[in-house]
N, C-alpha and C positions, 0 to 999 in steps of 0.2 A: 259645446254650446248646443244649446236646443233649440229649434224655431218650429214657428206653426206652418202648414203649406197654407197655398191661398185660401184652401179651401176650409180647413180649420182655423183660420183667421176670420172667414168669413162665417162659420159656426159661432165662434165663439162671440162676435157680433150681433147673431142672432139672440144667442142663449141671455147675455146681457140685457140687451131690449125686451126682452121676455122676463126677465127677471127684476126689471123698474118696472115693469107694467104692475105687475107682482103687488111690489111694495106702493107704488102709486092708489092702485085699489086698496090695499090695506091701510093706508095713514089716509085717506078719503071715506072710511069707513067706523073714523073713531072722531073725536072732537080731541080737539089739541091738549087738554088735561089726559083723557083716558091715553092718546098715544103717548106723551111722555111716561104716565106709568107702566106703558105696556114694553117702552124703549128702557124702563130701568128694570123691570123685572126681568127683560132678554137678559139682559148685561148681568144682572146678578144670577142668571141659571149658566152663561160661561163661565164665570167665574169657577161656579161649581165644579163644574164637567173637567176645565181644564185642572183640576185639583185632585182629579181621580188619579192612580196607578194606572199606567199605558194597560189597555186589554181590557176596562172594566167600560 
């Protein structure tokens, strides 16, 4: 089993909070029509990506 130390527990708490700020400014930066397109068009470029052969 793997565990964080305190201290990458407490990184990884950081990087989090840092990464909502992130997406808080981005959906604050569209109106609610463009962010849903911009949340379907994410979703259909994974789709893509995960349909690639591993290495490409």
């Amino acid at each position: 089993m793997t565990r964080l130390t305190r201290a990458g527990l407490a990184l990884l708490r950081k990087a989090d909070a840092a990464a909502v700020a992130v997406e808080r400014r981005l959906v604050d930066a569209f109106t609610p029509d463009e962010a849903d397109r911009l949340r379907d068009l994410l979703e259909r470029a994974v789709v893509v990506l995960e349909d690639r052969p591993p290495g490409e």
